[in-house]
VMD Tcl script that draws the C-alpha trace (Angstrom):
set ca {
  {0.00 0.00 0.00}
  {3.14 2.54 0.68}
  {4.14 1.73 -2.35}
  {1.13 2.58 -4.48}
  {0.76 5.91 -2.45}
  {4.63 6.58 -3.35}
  {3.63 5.57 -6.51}
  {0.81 8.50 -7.02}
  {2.59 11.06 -5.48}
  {5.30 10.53 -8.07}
  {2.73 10.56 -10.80}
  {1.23 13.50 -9.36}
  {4.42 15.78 -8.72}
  {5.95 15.00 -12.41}
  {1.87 15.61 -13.75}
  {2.60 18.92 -12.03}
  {5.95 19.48 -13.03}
  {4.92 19.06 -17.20}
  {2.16 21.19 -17.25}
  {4.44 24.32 -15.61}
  {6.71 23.71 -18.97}
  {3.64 23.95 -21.14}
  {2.06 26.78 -23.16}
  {-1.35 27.38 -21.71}
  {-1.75 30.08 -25.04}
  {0.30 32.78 -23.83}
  {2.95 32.05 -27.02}
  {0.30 33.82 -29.23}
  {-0.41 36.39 -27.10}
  {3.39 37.27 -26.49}
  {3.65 37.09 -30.59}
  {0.59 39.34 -30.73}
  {2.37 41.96 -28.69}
  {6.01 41.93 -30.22}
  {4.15 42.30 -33.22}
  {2.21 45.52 -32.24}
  {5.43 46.82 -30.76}
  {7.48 46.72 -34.09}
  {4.71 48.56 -36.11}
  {3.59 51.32 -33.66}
  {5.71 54.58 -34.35}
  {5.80 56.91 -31.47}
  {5.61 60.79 -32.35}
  {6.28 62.97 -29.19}
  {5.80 66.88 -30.57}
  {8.36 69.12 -29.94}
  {8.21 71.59 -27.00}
  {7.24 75.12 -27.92}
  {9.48 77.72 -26.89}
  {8.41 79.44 -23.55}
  {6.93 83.27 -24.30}
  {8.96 86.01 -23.61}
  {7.90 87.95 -21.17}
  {9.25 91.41 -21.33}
  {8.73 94.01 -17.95}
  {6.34 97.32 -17.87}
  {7.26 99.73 -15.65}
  {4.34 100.89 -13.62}
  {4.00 104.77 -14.11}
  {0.64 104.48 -11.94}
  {2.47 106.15 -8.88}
  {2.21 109.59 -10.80}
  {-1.71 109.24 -11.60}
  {-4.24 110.46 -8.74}
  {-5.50 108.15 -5.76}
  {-8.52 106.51 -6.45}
  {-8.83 106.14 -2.69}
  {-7.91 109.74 -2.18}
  {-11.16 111.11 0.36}
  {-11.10 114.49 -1.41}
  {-11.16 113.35 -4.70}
  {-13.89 111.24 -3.78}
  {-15.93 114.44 -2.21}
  {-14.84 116.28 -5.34}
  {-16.61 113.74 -7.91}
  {-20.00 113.71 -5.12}
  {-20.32 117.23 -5.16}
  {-20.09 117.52 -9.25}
  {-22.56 114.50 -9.17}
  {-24.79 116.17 -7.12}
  {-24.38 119.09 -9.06}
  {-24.63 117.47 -12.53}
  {-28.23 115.37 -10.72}
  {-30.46 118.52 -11.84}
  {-32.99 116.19 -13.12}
  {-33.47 114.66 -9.96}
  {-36.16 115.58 -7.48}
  {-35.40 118.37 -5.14}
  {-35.17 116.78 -1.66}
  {-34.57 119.84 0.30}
  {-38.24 121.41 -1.01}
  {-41.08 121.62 1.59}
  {-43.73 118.40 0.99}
  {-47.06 119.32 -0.07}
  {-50.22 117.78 2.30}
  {-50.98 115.23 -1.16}
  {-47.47 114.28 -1.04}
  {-47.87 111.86 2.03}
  {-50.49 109.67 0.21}
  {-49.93 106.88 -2.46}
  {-50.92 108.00 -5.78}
  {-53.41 105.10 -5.91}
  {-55.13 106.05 -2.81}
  {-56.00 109.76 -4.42}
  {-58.91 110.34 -6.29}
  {-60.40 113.02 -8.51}
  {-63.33 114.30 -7.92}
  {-63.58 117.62 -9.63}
  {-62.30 120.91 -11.05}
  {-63.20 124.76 -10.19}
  {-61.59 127.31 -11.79}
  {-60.25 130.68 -10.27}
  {-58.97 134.07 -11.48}
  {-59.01 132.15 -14.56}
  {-56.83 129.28 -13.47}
  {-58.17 125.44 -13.41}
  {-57.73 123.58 -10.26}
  {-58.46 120.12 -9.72}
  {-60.27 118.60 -6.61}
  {-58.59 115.70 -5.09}
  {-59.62 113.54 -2.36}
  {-57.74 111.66 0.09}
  {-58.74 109.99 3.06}
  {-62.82 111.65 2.95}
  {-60.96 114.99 2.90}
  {-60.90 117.08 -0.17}
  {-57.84 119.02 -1.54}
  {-57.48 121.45 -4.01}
  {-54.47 120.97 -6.32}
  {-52.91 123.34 -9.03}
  {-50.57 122.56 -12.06}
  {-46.67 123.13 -10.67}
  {-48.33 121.51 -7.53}
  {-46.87 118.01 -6.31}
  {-48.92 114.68 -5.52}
  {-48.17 111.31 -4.50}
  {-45.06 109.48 -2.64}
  {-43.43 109.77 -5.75}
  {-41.98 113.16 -6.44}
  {-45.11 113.82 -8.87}
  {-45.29 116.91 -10.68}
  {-48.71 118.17 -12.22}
  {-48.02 119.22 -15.48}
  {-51.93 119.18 -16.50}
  {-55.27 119.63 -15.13}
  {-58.07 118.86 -17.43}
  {-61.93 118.36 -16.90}
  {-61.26 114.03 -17.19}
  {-57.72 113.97 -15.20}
  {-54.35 115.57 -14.00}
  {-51.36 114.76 -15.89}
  {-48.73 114.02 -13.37}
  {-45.03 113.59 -14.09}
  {-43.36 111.35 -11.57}
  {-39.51 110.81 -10.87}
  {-38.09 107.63 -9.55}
  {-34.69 105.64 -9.17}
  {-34.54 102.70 -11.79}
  {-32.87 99.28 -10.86}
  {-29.57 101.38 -11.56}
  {-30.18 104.08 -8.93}
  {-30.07 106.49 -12.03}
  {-33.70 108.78 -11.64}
  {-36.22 108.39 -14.39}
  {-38.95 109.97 -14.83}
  {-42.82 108.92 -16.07}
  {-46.02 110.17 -16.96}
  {-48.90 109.25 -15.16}
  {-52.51 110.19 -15.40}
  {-54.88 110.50 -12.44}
  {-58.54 110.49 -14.10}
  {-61.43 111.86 -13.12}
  {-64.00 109.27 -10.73}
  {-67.42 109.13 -11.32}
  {-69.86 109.71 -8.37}
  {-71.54 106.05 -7.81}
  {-75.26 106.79 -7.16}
}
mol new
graphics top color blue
foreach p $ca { graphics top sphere $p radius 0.5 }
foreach p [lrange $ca 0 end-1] q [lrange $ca 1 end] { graphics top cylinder $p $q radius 0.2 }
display resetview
């Protein structure tokens, strides 16, 4: 019985020993690649040449500040001058002034020493209101007083801060009876 197990482990052990000399397909692989490598060129491009750089002397020392704090009050004051098409803020508000412009209503016109006048009523209370006059929270100027409305020129600040101004209308309301 030793001897037959001696017998298969020698069997076994050259088995193994055979089949590590063998192939197993990697002959036609290796011939795949070595063939590959002889026809692939390689092509590096050539390096371009760095840029030149050449220095600029900065001559921004002789320019003014932009940080200076009287240039700064210098350009405000010549903005505030140059702003003559925005509203006056230093003017005295007018008693329609302190209502929205949608809240106001027109309810009429008289007419003295030959000058039309329109009747506008805020809050049950009735106000008289003449062309150069101001109305609404919105700087509005009456520019025209008719027997069907006031024309009303308003000024406001656009998205850019920059003030616009727009017409508006404020028509006459028909008594409800």
């Amino acid at each position: 019985m030793m001897f037959n197990k001696l017998k298969i482990l020698l069997i076994l052990v050259i088995t193994i020993l055979v089949s590590a000399c063998g192939d197993n397909g990697t002959s036609e692989l290796t011939e795949w690649m070595a063939g590959v490598k002889k026809e692939t060129k390689l092509s590096i491009p050539k390096l371009m040449p760095p840029k030149v750089f050449v220095p600029v002397a900065y001559t921004g020392k002789d320019d003014l500040d932009p940080f200076n704090s009287a240039k700064l009050l210098a350009v405000l004051a010549r903005m505030k001058a140059d702003s003559s098409h925005g509203p006056d803020m230093d003017r005295r508000k007018e008693a329609l002034e302190s209502f929205p412009l949608d809240s106001l209503k027109m309810v009429g016109t008289i007419e003295k020493a030959g000058l039309k006048q329109a009747l506008v009523q805020a809050d049950k209370t009735v106000y008289q209101a003449r062309i150069g006059g101001y109305v609404g929270q919105n700087f509005g100027l009456i520019t025209g007083i008719s027997d069907d409305g006031i024309d009303i020129k308003e000024t406001v600040q656009d998205a850019a801060g920059e003030w616009v101004e727009r017409k508006v209308k404020l028509e006459l309301q028909e008594s409800q009876k």
